[in-house]
C-alpha positions in Angstrom: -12.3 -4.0 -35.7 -10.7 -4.4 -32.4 -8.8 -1.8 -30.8 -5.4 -2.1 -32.3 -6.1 -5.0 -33.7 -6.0 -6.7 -30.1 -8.2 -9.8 -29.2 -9.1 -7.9 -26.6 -12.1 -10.2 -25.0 -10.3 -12.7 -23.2 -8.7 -10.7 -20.7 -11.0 -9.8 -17.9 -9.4 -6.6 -16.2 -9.2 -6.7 -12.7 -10.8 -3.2 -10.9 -11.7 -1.7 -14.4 -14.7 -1.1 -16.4 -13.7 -3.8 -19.1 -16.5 -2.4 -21.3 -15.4 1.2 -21.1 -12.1 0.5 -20.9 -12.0 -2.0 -24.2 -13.5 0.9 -26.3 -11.0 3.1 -26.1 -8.0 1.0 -24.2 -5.3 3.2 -22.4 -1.6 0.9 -23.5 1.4 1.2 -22.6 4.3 -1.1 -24.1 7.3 -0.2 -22.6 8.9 1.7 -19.3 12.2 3.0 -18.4 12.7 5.5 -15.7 10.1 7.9 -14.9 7.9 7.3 -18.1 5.8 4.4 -19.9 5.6 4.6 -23.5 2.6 3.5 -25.9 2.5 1.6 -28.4 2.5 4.1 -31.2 5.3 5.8 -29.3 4.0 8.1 -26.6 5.5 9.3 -23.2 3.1 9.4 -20.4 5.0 10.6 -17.3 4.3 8.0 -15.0 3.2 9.9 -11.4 1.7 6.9 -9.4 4.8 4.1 -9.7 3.0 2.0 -11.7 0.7 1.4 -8.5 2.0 2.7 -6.0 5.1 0.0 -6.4 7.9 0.8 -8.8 9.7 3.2 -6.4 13.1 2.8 -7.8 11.7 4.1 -11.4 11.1 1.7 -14.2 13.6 -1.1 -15.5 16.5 -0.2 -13.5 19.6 -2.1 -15.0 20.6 -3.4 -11.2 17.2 -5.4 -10.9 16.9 -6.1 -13.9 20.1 -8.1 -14.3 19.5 -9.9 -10.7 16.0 -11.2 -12.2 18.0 -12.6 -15.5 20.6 -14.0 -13.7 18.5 -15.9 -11.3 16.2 -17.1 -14.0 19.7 -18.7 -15.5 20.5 -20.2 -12.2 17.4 -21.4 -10.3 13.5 -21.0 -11.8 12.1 -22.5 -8.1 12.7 -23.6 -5.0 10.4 -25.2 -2.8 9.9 -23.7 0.6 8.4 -26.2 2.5 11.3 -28.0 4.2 13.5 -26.8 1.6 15.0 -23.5 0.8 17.4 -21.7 -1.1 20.1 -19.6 0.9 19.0 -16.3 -1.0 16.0 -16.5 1.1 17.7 -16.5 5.0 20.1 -13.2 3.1 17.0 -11.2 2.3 14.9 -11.9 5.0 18.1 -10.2 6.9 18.3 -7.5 5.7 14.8 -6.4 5.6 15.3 -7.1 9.4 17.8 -4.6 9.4 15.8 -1.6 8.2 12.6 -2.8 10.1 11.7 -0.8 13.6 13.4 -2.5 16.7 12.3 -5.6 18.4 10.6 -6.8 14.5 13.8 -8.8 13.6 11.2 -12.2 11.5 9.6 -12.4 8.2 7.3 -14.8 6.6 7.6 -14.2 2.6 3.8 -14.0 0.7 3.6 -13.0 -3.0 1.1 -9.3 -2.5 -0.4 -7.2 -0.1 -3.4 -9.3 -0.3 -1.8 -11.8 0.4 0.1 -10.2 3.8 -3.0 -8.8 5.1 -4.6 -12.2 5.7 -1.1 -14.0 6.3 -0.6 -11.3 9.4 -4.9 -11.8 10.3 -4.1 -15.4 10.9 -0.9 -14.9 12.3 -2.0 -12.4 15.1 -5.3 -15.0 15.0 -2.5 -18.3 16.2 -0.4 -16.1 18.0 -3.5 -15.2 20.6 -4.6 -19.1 20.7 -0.9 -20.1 21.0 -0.7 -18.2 24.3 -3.8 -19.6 26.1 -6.1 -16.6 24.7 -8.3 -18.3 22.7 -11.4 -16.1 22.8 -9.7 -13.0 21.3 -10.8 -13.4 17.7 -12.2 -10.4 17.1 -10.7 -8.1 14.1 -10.9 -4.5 14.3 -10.4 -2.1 10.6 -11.3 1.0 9.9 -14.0 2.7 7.3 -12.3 3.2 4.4 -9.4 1.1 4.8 -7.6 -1.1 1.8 -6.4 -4.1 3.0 -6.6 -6.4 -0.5 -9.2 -8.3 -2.1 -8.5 -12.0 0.5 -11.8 -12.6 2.4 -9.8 -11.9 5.4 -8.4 -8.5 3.6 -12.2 -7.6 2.7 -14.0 -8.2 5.9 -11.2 -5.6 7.9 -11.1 -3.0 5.1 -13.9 -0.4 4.9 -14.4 0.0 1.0 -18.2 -0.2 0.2 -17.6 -1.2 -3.5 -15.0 -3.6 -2.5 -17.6 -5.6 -0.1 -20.9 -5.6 -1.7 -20.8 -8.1 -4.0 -19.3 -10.5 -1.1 -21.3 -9.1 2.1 -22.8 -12.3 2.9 -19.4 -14.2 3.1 -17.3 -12.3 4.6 -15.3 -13.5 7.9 -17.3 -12.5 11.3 -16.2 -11.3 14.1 -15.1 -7.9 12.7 -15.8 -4.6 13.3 -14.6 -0.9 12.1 -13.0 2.2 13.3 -14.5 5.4 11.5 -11.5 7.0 8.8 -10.2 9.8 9.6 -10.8 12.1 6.6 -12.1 15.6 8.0 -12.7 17.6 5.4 -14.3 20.5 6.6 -12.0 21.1 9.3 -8.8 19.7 7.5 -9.1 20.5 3.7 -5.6 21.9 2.6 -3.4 20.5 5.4 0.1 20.0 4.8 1.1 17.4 5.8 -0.8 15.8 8.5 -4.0 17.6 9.6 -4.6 19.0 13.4 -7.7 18.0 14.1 -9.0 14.1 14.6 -6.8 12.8 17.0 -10.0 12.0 19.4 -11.1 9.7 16.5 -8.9 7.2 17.6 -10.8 6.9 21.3 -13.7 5.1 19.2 -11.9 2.5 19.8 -12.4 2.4 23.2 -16.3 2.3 22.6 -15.6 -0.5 20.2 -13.3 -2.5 22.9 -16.4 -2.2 25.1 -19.2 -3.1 23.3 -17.4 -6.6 22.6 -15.0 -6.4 25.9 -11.8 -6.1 25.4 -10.8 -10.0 26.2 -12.3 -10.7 22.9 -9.9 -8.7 20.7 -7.4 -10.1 18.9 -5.6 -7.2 16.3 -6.5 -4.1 15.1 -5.3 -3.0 11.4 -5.4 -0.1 9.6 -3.6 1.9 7.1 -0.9 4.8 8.9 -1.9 6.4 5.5 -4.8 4.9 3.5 -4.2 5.0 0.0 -6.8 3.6 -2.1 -9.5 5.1 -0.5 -7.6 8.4 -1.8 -4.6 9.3 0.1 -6.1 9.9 3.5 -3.7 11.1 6.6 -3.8 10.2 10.0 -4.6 13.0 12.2 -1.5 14.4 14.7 -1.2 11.6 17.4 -3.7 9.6 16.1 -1.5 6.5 15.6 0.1 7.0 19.3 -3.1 7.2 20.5 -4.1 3.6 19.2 -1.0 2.5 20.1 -1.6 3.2 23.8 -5.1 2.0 23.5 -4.2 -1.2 22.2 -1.2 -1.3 25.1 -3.8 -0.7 27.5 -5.7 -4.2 26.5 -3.2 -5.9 25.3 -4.4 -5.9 21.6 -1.9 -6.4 18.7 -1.8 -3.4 16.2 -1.5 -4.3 12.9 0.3 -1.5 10.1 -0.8 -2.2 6.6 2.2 -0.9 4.8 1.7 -2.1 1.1 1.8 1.2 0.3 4.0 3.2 2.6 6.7 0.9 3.2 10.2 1.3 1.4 10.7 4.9 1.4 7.3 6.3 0.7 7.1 8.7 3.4 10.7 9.5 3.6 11.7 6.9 5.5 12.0 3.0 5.7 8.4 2.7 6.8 5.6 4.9 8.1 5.9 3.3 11.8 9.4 5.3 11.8 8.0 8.0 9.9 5.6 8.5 12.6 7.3 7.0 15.9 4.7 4.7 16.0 5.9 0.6 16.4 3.3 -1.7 15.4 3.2 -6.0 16.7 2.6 -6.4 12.6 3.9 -5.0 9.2 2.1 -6.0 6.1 4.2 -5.5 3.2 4.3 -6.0 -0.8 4.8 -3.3 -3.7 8.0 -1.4 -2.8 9.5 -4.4 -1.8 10.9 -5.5 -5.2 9.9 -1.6 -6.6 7.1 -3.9 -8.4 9.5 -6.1 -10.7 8.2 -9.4 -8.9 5.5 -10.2 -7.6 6.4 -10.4 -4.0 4.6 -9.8 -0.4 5.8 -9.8 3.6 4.6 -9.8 7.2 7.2 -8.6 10.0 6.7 -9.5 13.1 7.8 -8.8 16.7 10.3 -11.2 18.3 7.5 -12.5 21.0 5.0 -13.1 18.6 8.1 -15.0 16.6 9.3 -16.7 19.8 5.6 -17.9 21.2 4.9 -20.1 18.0 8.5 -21.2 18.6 8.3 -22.1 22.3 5.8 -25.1 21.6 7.5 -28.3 22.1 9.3 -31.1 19.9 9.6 -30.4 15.8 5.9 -29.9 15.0 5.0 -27.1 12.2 4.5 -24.2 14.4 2.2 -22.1 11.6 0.4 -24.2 9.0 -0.1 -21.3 6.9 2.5 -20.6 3.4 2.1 -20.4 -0.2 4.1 -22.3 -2.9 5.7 -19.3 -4.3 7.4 -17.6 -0.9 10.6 -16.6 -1.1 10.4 -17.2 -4.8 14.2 -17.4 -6.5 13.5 -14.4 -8.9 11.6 -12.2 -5.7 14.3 -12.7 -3.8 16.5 -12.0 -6.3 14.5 -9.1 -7.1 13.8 -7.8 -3.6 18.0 -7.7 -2.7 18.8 -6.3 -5.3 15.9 -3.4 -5.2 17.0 -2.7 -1.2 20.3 -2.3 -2.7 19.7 0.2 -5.0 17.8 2.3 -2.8 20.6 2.2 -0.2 23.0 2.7 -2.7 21.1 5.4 -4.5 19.7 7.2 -0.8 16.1 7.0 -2.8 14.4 7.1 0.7 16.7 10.1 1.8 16.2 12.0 -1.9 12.2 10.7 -0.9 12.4 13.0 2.4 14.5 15.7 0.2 11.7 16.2 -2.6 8.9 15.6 -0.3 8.6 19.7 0.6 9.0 20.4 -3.6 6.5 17.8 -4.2 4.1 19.7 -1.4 4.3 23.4 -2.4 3.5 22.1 -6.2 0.6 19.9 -5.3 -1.2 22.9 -3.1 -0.6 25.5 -5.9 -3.9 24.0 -6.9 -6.1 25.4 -4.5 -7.9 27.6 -6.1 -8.3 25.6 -9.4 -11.5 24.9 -11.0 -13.2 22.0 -9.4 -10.6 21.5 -6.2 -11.9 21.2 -3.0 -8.8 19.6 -1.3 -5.5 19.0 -1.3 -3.2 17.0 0.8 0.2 15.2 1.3 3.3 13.6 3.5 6.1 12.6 2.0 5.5 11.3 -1.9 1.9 10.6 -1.0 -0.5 13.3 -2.4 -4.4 13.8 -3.7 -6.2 16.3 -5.5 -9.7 16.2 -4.6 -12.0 16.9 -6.9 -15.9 18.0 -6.4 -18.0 15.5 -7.8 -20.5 16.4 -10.2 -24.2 16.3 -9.2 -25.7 12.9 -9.4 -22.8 11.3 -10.9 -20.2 10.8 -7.7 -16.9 9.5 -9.8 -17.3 10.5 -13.3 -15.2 14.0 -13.1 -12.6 12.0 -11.7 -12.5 9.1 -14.5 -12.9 11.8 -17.0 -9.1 13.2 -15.2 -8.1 10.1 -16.0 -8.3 9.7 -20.0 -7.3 13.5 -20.2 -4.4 13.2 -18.2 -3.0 10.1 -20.0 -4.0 11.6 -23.7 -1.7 14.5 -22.3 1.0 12.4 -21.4 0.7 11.7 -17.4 -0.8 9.0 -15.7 -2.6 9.3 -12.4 -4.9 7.4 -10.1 -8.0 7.9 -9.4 -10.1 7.1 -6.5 -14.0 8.5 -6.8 -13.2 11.9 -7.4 -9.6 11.9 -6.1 -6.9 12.5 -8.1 -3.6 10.3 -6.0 -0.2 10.7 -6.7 2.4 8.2 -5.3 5.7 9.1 -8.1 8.7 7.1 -8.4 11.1 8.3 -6.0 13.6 9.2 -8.4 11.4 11.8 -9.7 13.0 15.1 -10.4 11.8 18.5 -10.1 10.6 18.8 -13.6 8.9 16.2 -13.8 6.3 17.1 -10.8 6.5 20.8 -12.4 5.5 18.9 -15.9 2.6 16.7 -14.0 1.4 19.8 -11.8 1.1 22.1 -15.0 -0.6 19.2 -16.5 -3.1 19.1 -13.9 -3.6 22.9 -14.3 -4.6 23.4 -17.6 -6.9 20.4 -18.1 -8.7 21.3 -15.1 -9.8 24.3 -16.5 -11.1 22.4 -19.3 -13.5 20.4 -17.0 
């Protein structure tokens, strides 16, 4: 008998142990706010957004009456040399809330899909202005930049590669991460030491020359590889190093973007103004599927300078600036304007802190760390079997009524950010008792 009677073979999960998972299957039927519901009725307090996405809570009636409406209206438009009006509205005012001097958008449909859109872009953009041997990519251990060949090759996820290490784009090479433990473990907020991490990249710009360099990318706060922070100035400092040979720096903010950290995105957060923005999750708070890449006005205005009506970028995907993402992704800025989500984000952020670090101390914690709604708990892995404390978190978590993220053994928290204090009181107290039970 299948689980729940569900013909559950078909479906091959993506980033799951479909055998494990199939034998005792983790549902969820319904959302609404800050909780998913099973299908025998259950409330699992939903601490991660869905995936780090659904930042204005689940099925908020605002979005979802944009979506319907639009489906009633328009199913598709076709964006190449067509559009649909909704699409010039949007893409203005994401402009708006986007650091100065980024002021143009070209629409994807997920992060993945932005990492390799802004690759290729910074990629043109170098040949477009007669520097044709920079095509070297720079990422950084660690890193999550999707699962695009392009996205692959720049991140720094072992597990993520192997099976594709032989095809992977050339030309690319790594930053180390910046996760310290020993010196950093239980740093609030971002850690103090590391910032002299970010002068590899001066080794790196001189073992291939600098000339050769087109972008670097990384994370201002990786997620997936388990909520790792930059250390103080260690952004600036790339910044200035990429100034220095006139690299393009690329900010992967799937994640952070759209009030994460408090604030629009992490490159105001931190002070930090990237050439790139990468962009997906947040952007609709996960109702549609929907990605983006901003980019600077000169890297906008050199594919625009070339002469007569030629396609400047022959790059695009059927489904940008989709009818129902747009739909979706005006009325989800609306809301959080309306609503001051990023401000209540910056306002809970300090609550959020003090609960998660009450864990030191706690069976099995070795770590703890945070900025803004961004948090893990990490765990010490148990001898021989690196991963399996933290999967075992996440089947007593959710049997309790709480669903988290795992990553190895750290536990990642990314909530909604209309989460109220009892509901991070509810998941920390959660966390408290079942790690004892470890």
């Amino acid at each position: 008998m299948k689980a729940h009677n569900l013909p559950m073979e078909s479906f091959w999960m993506p980033f799951t142990s479909n055998r494990a998972f199939k034998q005792k299957p983790r549902l969820v039927e319904r959302a609404e706010g800050m909780f998913y519901y099973t299908p025998d009725g259950r409330q699992v307090l939903d601490m991660v957004a869905g995936l780090w996405c659904c930042n204005a809570g689940h099925g908020h009636p605002a979005i979802v009456q944009a979506i319907q409406a639009q489906a009633a209206e328009m199913d598709f438009a076709p964006p190449f040399n067509f559009a649909h009006p909704a699409a010039f509205e949007v893409a203005d005012m994401l402009t708006d809330i986007t650091p100065a001097g980024i002021n143009h958008v070209f629409f994807t449909n997920s992060g993945s899909e932005s990492v390799d859109t802004a690759l290729k872009i910074a990629l043109a953009y170098q040949k477009e202005r007669g520097q044709a041997a920079r095509t070297r990519l720079i990422g950084r251990e660690r890193g999550y930049h999707g699962v695009g060949f392009g996205g692959i090759s720049v991140g720094g996820m072992p597990a993520n590669r192997m099976q594709f290490s032989n095809t992977m784009i050339p030309g690319v090479d790594h930053l180390p991460h910046t996760h310290l433990l020993e010196q950093n473990a239980f740093s609030r907020g971002l850690p103090e030491h590391g910032i002299e991490l970010a002068d590899e990249l001066e080794n790196i710009l001189n073992l291939h020359h600098p000339s050769n360099v087109a972008a670097v990318i990384v994370e201002p706060v990786a997620g997936s590889a388990g909520v790792l922070m930059p250390p103080k100035g260690y952004l600036k400092r790339l910044r200035e190093i990429c100034d220095r040979h006139d690299i393009l720096l690329i900010f992967d903010e799937v994640i952070t973007g759209f009030g994460r950290l408090g604030d629009n995105f992490a490159a105001q957060a931190f002070g930090v103004t990237p050439d790139i923005i990468t962009a997906a999750k947040g952007l609709t708070s996960g109702t549609v599927p929907m990605g983006a890449v901003f980019v600077r006005d000169e890297i906008y205005d050199q594919f625009m300078s070339k002469p007569g009506s030629s396609i400047e970028l022959f790059h695009g995907y059927t489904y940008s600036a989709h009818p129902l993402a747009v739909a979706a992704c005006k009325a989800t800025q609306h809301v959080y304007a309306d609503e001051g989500l990023f401000q209540r984000a910056a306002e809970m952020a300090p609550v959020f802190e003090d609960a998660l670090h009450s864990l030191q101390g706690e069976p099995h914690v070795i770590d703890v760390r945070n900025y803004g709604l961004m948090g893990a708990v990490e765990l010490a892995a148990v001898e021989g079997q690196p991963g399996a404390r933290g999967m075992e978190m996440v089947q007593k978590t959710f049997d309790a009524g709480l669903m988290i993220r795992v990553t190895g053994d750290t536990l990642a928290f990314s909530p909604p950010l209309i989460m109220q204090e009892s509901h991070i009181q509810q998941a920390v107290e959660t966390l408290r008792t079942l790690l004892k039970t470890l």
